[in-house]
C-alpha positions as CSV (number, residue, x, y, z in Angstrom):
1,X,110.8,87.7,95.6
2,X,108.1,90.3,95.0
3,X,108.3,91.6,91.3
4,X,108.2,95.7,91.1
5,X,107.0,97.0,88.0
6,X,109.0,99.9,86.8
7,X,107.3,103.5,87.5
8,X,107.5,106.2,84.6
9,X,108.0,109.0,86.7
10,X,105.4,111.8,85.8
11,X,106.4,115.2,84.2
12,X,108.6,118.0,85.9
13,X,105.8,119.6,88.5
14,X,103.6,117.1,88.4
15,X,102.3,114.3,91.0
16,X,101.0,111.1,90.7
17,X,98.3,110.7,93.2
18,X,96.6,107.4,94.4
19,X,93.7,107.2,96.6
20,X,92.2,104.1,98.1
21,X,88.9,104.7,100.1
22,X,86.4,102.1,101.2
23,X,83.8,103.6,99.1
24,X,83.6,105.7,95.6
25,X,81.9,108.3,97.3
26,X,85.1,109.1,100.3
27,X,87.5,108.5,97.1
28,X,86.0,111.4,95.3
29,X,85.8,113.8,98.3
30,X,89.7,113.6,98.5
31,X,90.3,114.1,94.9
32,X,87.9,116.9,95.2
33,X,90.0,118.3,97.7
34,X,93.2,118.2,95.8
35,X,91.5,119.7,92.9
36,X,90.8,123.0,95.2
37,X,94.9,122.9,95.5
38,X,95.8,121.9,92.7
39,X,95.2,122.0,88.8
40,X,95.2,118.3,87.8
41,X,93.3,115.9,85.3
42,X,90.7,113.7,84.8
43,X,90.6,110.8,87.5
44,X,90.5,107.4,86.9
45,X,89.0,104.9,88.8
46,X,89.2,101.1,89.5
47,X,87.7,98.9,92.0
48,X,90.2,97.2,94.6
49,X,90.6,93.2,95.6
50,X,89.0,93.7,98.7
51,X,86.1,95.8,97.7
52,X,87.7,99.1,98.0
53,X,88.1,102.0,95.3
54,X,91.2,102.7,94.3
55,X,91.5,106.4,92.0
56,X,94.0,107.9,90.6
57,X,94.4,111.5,89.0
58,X,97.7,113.4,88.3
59,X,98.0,117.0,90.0
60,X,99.9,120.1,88.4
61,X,102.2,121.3,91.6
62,X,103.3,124.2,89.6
63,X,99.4,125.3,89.2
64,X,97.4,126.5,92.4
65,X,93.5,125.8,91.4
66,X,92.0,128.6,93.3
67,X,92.6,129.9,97.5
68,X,93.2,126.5,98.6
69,X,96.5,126.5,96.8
70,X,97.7,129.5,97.4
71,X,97.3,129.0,101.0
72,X,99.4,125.6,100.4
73,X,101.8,127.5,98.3
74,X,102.7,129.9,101.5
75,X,103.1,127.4,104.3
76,X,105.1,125.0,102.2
77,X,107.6,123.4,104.4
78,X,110.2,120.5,103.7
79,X,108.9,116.7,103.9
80,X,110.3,114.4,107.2
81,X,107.9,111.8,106.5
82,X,109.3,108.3,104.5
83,X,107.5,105.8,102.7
84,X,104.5,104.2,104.8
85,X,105.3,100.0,105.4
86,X,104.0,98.6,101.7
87,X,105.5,101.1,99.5
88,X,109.6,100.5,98.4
């Protein structure tokens, strides 16, 4: 049996975002990207069992960071999608 450490869930209109790229460099492009959406903090970054980068940063939802997210505020439509074959 696989043991799940529990999650503390992250403040009312915030995300928890985690990226895993094969290099720093493809990691930081995609947390720049969310930062043009979204308000958010400081990343942190640590390296992965296989090599990879793994990053994580938390986003503000509430807070559009400039036309990015205001042009992700309008189209915002429901999610369909469920969790991908590793996640619970």
């Amino acid at each position: 049996m696989k043991y799940i450490e529990p999650q503390i869930l992250p403040s009312l209109g915030h995300a928890e975002v985690r990226i895993i790229a094969r290099t720093p460099e493809a990691a930081r492009a995609v947390a720049e990207a969310l930062r043009g959406c979204f308000a958010g903090t400081a990343e942190r970054s640590f390296p992965g069992l296989g090599g990879d980068t793994r990053l994580h940063l938390t986003v503000d939802t509430a807070v559009s960071a400039g036309p990015a997210g205001s042009r992700l505020a309008a189209g915002r439509s429901p999610a369909v999608a469920g969790a991908h074959s590793d996640e619970i």
